[in-house]
N, C-alpha and C positions, 0 to 999 in steps of 0.2 A: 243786235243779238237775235231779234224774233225772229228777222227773214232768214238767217243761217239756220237757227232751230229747225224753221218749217220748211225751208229745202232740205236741209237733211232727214226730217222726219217723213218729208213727200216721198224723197228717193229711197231710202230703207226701207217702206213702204213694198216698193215692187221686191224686194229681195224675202221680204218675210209672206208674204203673197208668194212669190214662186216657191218659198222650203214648203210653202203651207198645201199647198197644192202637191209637191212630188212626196213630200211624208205622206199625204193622205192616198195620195194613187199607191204609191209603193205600199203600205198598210192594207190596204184594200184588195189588189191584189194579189198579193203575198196570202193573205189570209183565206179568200175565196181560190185560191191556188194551192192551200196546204205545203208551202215552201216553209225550209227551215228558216231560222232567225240565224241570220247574221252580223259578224262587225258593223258590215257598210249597213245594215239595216238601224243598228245602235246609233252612229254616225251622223245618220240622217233623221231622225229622233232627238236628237242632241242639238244638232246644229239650226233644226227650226225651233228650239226650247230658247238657244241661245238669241237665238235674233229676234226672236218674238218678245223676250225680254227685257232686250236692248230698243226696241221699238216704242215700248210700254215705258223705259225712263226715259226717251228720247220725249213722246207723248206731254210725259208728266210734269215736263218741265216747260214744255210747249204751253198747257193750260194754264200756268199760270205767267206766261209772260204776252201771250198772246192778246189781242184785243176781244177775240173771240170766246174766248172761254172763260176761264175768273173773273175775270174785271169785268165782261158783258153781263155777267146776273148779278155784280156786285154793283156796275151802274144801272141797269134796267130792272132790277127782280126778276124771278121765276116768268112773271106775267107780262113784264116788257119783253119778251120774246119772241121773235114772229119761228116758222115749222123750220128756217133754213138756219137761224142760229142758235136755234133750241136743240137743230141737229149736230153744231159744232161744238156747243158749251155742253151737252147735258149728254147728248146719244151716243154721241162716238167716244167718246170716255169712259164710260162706261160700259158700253158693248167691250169697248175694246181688253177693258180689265177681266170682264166676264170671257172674253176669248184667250188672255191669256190663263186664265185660273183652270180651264179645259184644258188646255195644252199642255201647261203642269201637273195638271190631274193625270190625265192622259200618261206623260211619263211617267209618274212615279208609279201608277197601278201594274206599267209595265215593267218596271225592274222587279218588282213582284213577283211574277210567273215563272216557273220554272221551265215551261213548253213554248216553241212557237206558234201556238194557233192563238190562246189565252192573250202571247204580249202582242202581236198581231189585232188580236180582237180588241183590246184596251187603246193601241194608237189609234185604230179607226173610229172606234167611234169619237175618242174625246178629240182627234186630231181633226175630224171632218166637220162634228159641229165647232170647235175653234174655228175651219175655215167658214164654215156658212155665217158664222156671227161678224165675221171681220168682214166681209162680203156683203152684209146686210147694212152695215153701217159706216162703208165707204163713201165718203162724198164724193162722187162723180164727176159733179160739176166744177168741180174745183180741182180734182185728180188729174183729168184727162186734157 
């Protein structure tokens, strides 16, 4: 069950990275371009809300079946950690939560508005730092 989790959590991975990136360009954009808001703009908002969410239970079930994460600070403690599995049990789990809580943020401020510059200005910023924190707490080394 772990190695099925963590390839599918690997590969879902690239799809929530790519909505996260064309929401945030498309936001971006749209917004420093004074374009109206539209369906496919809604769409696309949506559709990285959805994945990004399905990433985060994919995650959460990962951490705890994983070697890496629960079970590693429940055999080692906090302090048996060395910085690369401190960054799988502790950083990226929580980066990751805090990136989707932006991303959530992020939409709901924007069904909010009644104007396109406002639901525009609300994706980008909470859609860009989502990306920057998901970005920041990528394991690399083990990704690519």
């Amino acid at each position: 069950m772990y190695t099925t989790v963590l390839m599918l959590h690997s590969y879902w991975a690239y799809l929530v990275l790519a909505m996260l990136v064309i929401a945030s360009f498309n936001a971006l954009t749209k917004y420093f371009g004074d374009k109206e808001f539209h369906a496919v703009d809604f769409r696309i908002a949506l559709f990285t809300l959805i994945v990004s969410h399905i990433q985060l239970l994919i995650g959460l079930v990962l951490y705890f079946v994983s070697p890496n994460g629960f079970n590693n600070i429940s055999a080692n403690g906090m302090g048996g950690l060395d910085a690369f599995a401190r960054l799988l049990a502790v950083e990226h789990p929580f980066v990751g939560i805090l990136a989707v809580v932006f991303i959530t943020m992020g939409y709901s401020k924007h069904k909010k508005k009644l104007t396109s510059k406002p639901k525009f200005k609300m994706l980008s910023i909470f859609y860009t730092l989502g990306l920057l924190l998901v970005l920041s707490r990528i394991p690399w080394s083990n990704w690519l």
